[in-house]
Every structure is written in C-alpha cells, then in structure tokens.
N, C-alpha and C positions, 0 to 999 in steps of 0.2 A: 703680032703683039697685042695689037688694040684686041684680037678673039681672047688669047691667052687672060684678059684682063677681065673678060664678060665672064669667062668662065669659071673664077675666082671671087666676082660676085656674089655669082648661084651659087656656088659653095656656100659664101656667108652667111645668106638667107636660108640656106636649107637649116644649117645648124643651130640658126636662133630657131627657127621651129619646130625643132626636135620636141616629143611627149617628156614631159615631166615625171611619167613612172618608169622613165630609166632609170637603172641603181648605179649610185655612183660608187666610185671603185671604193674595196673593201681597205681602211684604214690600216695602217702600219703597225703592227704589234711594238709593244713598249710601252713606257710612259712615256705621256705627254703632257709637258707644260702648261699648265690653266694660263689666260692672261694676266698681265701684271696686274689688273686692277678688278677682279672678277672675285667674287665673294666666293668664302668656300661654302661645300654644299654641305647643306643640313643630316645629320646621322641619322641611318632609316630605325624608323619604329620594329623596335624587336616585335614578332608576332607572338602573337599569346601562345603559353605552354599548352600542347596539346595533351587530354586527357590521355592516361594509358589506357592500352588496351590489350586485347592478350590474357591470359591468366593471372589469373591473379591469385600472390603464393603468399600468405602470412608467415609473420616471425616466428610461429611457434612449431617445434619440436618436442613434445613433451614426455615422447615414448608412449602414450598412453592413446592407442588409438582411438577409444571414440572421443576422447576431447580434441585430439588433432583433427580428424575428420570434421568434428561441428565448427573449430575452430577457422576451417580455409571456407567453409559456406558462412558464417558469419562474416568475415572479414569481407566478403563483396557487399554484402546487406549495410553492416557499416559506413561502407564507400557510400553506397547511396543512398544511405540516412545522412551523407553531408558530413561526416565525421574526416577530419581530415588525414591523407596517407600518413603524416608524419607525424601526429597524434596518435593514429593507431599502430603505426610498426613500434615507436619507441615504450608502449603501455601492453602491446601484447608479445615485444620480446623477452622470451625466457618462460612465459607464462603457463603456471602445471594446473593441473585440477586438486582441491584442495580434500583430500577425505575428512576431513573433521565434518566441511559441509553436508557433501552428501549423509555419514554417518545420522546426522542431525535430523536431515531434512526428512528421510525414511522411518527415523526410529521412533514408533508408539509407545509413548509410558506402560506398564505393564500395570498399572495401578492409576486410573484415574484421582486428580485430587478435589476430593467434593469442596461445595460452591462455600461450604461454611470456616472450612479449613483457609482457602481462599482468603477468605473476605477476612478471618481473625488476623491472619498473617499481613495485610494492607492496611486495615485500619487499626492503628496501634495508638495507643497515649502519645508514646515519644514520638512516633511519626507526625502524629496531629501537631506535638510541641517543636519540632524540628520545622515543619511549615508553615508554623505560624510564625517563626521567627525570619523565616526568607520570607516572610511577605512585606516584613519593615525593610530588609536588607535589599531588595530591588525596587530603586527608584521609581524605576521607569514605570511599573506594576501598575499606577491609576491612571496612566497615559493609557496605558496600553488596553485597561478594561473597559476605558471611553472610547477610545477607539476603535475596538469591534467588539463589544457588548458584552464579552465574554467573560464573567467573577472571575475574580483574581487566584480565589479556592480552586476553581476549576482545575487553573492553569497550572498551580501549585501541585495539587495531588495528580495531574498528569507529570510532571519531573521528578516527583516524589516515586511515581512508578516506572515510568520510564528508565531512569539513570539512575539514583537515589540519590536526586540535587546535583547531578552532573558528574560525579561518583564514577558511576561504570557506564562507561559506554561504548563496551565494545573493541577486542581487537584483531578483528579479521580485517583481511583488507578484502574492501567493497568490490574493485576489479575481480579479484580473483573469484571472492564468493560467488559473482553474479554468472561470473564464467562456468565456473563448476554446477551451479545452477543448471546454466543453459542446456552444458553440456549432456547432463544427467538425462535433462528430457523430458521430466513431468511437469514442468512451469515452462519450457522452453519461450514463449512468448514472451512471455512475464519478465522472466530472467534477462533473454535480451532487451528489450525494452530500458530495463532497469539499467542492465550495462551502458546501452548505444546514452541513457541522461546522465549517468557517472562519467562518462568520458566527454562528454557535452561539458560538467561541472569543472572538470579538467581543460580543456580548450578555453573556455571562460575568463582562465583566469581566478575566477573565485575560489578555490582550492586547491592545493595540489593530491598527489597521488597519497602523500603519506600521511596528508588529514583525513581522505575519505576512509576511515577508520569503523568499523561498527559490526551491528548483530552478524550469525553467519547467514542470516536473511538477508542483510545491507541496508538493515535500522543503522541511523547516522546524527551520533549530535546530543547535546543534551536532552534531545524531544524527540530521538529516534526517529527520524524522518529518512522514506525510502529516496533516495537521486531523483525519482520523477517529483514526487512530493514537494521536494527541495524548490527544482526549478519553478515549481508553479505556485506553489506557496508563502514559502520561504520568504521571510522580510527582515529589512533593517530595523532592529529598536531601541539600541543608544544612540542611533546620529552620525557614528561613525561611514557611512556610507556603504557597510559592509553588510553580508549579510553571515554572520559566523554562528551558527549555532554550535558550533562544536565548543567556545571559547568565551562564547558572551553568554551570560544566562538572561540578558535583554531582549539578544536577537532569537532565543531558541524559546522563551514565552512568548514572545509576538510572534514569531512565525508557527505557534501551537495554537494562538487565536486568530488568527489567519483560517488558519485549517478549519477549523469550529466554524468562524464567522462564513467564512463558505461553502462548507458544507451544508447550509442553516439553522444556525443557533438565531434562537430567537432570544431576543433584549428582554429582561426583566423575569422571564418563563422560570420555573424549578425544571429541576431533570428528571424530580422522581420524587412518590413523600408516600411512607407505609401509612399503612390502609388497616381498618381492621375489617370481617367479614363475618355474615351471620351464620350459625354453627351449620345450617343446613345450605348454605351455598353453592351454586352448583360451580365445584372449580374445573370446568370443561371449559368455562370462557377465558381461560388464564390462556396468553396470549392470542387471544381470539380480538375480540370488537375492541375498536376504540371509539371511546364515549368519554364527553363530558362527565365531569366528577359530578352534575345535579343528577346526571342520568345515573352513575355507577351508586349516588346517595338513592336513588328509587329501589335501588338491588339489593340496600344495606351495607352499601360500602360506605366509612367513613375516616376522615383522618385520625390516624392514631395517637396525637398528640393532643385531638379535639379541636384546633385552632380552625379558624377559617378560612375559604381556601382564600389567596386574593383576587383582587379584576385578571390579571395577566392568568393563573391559570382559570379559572371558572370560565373561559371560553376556548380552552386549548381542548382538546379529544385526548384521551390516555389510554393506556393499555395496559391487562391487571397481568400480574407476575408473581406468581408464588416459587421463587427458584428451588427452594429447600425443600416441597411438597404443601402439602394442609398441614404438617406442624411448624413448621419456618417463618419466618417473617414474608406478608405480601404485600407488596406497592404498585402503583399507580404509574407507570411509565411515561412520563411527558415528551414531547418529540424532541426536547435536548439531548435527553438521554439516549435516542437513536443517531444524534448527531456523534457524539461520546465514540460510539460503535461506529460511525466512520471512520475513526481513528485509530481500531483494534476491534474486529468483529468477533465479539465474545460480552457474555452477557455478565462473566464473573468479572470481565477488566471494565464494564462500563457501572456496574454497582460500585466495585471497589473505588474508583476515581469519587464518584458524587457521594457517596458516605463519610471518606476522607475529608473530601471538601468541605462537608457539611461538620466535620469534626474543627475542622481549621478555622471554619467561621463560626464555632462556639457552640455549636450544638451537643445535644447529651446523643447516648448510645440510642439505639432502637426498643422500642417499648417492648416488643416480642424478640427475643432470643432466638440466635441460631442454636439448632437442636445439634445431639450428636450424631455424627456422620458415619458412615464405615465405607471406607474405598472401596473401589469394585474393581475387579483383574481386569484385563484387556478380553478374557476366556471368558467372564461370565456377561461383559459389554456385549460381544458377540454373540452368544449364548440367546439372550436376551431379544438381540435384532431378527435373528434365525427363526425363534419363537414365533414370533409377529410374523413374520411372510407367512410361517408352515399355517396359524391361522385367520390368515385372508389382512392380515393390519398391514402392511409394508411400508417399512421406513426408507427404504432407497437399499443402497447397497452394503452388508454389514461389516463396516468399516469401525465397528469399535470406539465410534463417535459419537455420543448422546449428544446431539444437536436438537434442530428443531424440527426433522423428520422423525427422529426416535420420539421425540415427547409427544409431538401430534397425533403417531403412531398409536403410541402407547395410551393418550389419553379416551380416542377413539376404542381401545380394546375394556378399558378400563369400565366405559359409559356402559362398553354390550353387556358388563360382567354385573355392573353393580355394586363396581367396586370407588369409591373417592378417585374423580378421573381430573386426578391432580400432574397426571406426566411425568411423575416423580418415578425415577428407576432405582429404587432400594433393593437391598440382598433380597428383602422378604421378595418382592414385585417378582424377582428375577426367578426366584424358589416357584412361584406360583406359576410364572411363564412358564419353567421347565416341564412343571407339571402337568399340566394340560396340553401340553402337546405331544410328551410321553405318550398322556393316556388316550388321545386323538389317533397315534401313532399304533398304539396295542390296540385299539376298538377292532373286534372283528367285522370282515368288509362283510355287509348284508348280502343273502342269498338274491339273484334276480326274481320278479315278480315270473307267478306263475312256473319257477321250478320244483 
C-alpha cells in the first residue's frame, strides 16, 4: 500500500512537469458559447480591393477595327493616367469613331483665303458695335482686366471670334472627337492627352458628358478652350464658385485672361500699331529682328498714325510684319501679340483679335488699306513650294501651307532675284517661280570639261 502510494506521487510530479509545447487536444466542432459577460469581438477590417489584373478588355465594340484596336491600348494608358475604371467603362461604352472628324481634320481648303479677305470678314462696324456693347453688359469685365492686365477689347474680340458672343460653340461631343482623333493617328498623343483631361473634367465633377460640347478639334465653351486648357487655366468670374465657360460669359472672359496673363501678356504693352516704311526699305527683315521702335525709327520706320510711342512700348523689342506684301498694311508686332498666338497659332487670328479690339476701344480703320487679294489653289500653293526645293530655297515639306517656312523661303529666293523680298506668295510670285524652274529644268546639261 504505502509503495502503491509513492508511486502515485511520481506520477503527479512527472505530470506538472510536462513541456508546455504540448498541443492540447483539438477542440470540438460546433459553436461555442462566448461567456455570459465577454464583450463581443470587433468586425475584421475589409482588406483593400485589389487592383485587376489580367487583360484588360474595354467597352468598345465599334466594328470599325482600327478604332477598336487603338481603343483596348488606350484604355490600359487611361487606367494608368489614374482615370478611374468606372468613369472609363461607362464614357467609352458604345463609343464609334466620328467621320465628320476625321473628314475635317485631313481636308485641305482647295483655295487658300488671303490674310485681307480674312481680316475684312472679322473686323466689321457691326462687329465693333456688337462688342462694344457686351463690354457695358458684363460686369465683371473691370475686375477681371485688373486682375490679369489683360483690355477688356482684348478679351471681347477673342468671344467675338471665338463663338460670336457665345453664339456657336460647337456640337460634337469632345469624348468622341478626341477618340476619333486619337484613333486616326496623326495627333495621336495630342488627342489622347486631350481625351485622358475631358474625362479628368468628367470625374470632377465640373461638367458632365453632355456639356463637353465643342469644335471637332474639342475647342469648348464660349472661349473655346481645349479640356487641358480648361483644367489648367480655366477660372471662376462671377463668384459663383464654378468654373462654367460654356454658360457664364464671366467665367469664359476670365479664364481667356487667364490664358493671356500666362502665357505673358504684359500690363499696359499694345499688341501691335502699323508702321509706315521708307519706299526703299529692305522688307527681308519682315519677321526677322526684333528691335525697339528707336531702333526700327533709325530704319525709317514710324507710327502710322504719327502719335508717340508710350513709356510701356519704347522699351518693348517688336517685330516688323507686312502680312499682305509691300502693298498691304505693315506693323510692329509687340510681344502681346505673340501672346494672342498662344491662343490660336496663326498670324491672320492674332491681327484680326487686336484690330477688332482696337476698333471696340474707339479707334478709326488702318491708315494703309488692304489691297485686293486673289486666292490661290492648294495646286499652285504646292506648285510654288516644289519651285523652291528644285532651286536650292526649301521650305520644309510641301504641304500647301504658306506658313513661315514658305515666306522665309521665299523671301530668301526673292533677295537672290532682286526681287522686293517681301514673302509675299501672289499668282504673279507663283508664275515667276514656275518659270524659272521650267527653264532651270529645259537648260541643256553642259558638256564635261575637256570632251
């Protein structure tokens, strides 16, 4: 007994010192009762939604395979410009490619429309009278020219061309346009770009799908502004806390000085003031130096109106422009007026705006007259370009574009000829071009030396 008792002991003590990484037996399936006073336990944090991954298929079907094609490689680009899935499935379903676009965006006038046709067509009486009256009718208009420097004329004759006072503006829808863009392929960056800020404007909040409304370029608003434009420009100017350019013509003049004032428009500056020049002037320097007006006064250049220049420009640098040729009106280009051309890179939209302006704030016509013009085909544009490469001028690639490779071109060919190297591409110019390389063309090739 008394052993039976020791050995029952040893027992005991073995089992209190059993290791603690024993597992104790596996619990009973079922519920089990929490205790009566045991707080219940806190619900687990949902883990964050994990990004997809895998293919990624957009909503579009449009039949039209290279817009579907560009449209399933966009649609990842998208994702990772941050655009979100369910902003882009519900904006690019159903989505087609728009041909009126493309149509547009390919098609060369077949008739250039000269710079004076232009300019008579913008600067009108009733135009001038029509904007001098929205210049009483928007309040906001002396806030808004204090606040970025920008005449109120300015801002006028940009609405006046723009929309005509909020008038037309546009009704393609900007999604699709930019799509069809992209699609196309000759802006593809550009275009996207432009889409991935319209659907950014869309996400916002600040507009919906069926305001972004405008050119088949994806000008928007009474001030035509492109979706990047918008976002980075674009400002409130009645107060309302919005920014509406489509709606307000407060918010769509402040956010057109916006644009200007940063682009740099300079405070108190002109944009431009005709010039008259001495009859033997060499017009080679027409868009060549910029010079101060004492300096272009040493050359014989002076205001046309005779007036003096003021403080603000007599230290600006200007640049001479004879758009029309040596018979046309020529001006002094101040750096506003390259600001203007931030706006619409074109030298007939940046005259037409500041002549406008300059009518709206009371001024008479131009002391020199635009002469008569005669259009020129897309045939003899090119014509014209051909010329120049075949001797030795080259304007770039002939694209039917009288830009500022053709003029420099041409003014360069004009200086070798001894002819007025005004840049100016007239029938006559174009008759002379043909000529001469006709007759470069018929020259028989000289025999080699010594046969």
């Amino acid at each position: 007994m008394r052993r039976r008792h020791l050995l029952l002991v040893l027992f005991a003590l073995a089992a209190a010192c059993a290791s603690p990484a024993v597992k104790p037996p596996p619990p009973k399936l079922g519920p089990v009762a929490p205790p009566p006073t045991a707080a219940p336990a806190p619900a687990p944090t949902p883990a964050p939604e994990a990004p997809p991954v895998g293919p990624v298929t957009p909503p579009v079907v449009s039949g039209d395979m290279i817009f579907d094609a560009w449209a399933a490689e966009f649609y990842g680009r998208a994702l990772k410009a941050g655009i979100a899935r369910d902003l882009l499935d519900r904006e690019m379903a159903g989505l087609t490619p728009d041909p009126r676009v493309a149509s547009r965006d390919s098609r060369q006038p077949e008739f250039s429309q000269p710079i004076s046709v232009y300019i008579k067509g913008a600067v009108t009486d009733g135009t001038a009278a029509i904007g001098g009256r929205k210049r009483g009718e928007v309040a906001q208009l002396p806030d808004i020219e204090q606040r970025f420097g920008v005449p109120r004329e300015i801002l006028i004759a940009i609405w006046a061309r723009e929309s005509g006072f909020g008038a037309i503006q546009g009704n393609f829808d900007v999604i699709r346009a930019m799509a069809s863009l992209a699609a196309q392929g000759r802006r593809r960056d550009w275009a996207e770009g432009e889409l991935i800020s319209a659907l950014r404007i869309i996400g916002s909040g600040e507009a919906t799908r069926a305001q972004l409304k405008g050119s088949w370029a994806g000008a928007m608003g009474q001030t035509q502004f492109t979706p990047s434009s918008y976002l980075a420009t674009a400002v409130d100017g009645d107060g309302d806390g919005k920014r509406d350019i489509w709606g307000s013509p407060a918010d769509a003049l402040a956010s057109a000085a916006s644009l200007l004032s940063k682009g740099g428009w300079v405070r108190g500056q002109s944009w431009a003031r005709e010039v008259t020049v001495p009859a033997d002037f060499d017009f080679s320097m027409s868009e060549g130096p910029k010079l101060t007006p004492d300096a272009w006064a040493a050359l014989g250049v002076t205001r046309a109106d005779g007036l003096p220049w003021t403080d603000a420009d007599k230290t600006a640098e200007a640049q001479l422009l004879a758009p029309a040729g040596a018979m046309g009106p020529v001006f002094l280009l101040f750096p506003n007026h390259f600001v203007i051309r931030k706006y619409n890179n074109s030298v007939a939209y940046a005259l037409a705006v500041g002549l406008l302006a300059d009518r709206i704030a009371g001024e008479g016509p131009l002391v020199k007259p635009w002469p008569a013009e005669a259009p020129l085909s897309l045939t003899d544009r090119m014509t014209a370009q051909r010329a120049l490469i075949a001797l030795g001028f080259s304007p770039g690639t002939p694209d039917g574009v009288v830009g500022m490779g053709t003029r420099t071109a041409l003014r360069a060919w004009q200086k070798s000829r001894g002819v007025t190297a005004d840049g100016y591409l007239s029938p006559a110019m174009v008759e002379k071009l043909k000529a001469e390389t006709s007759a470069a063309q018929s020259a028989p090739t000289p025999a080699p030396a010594g046969s």
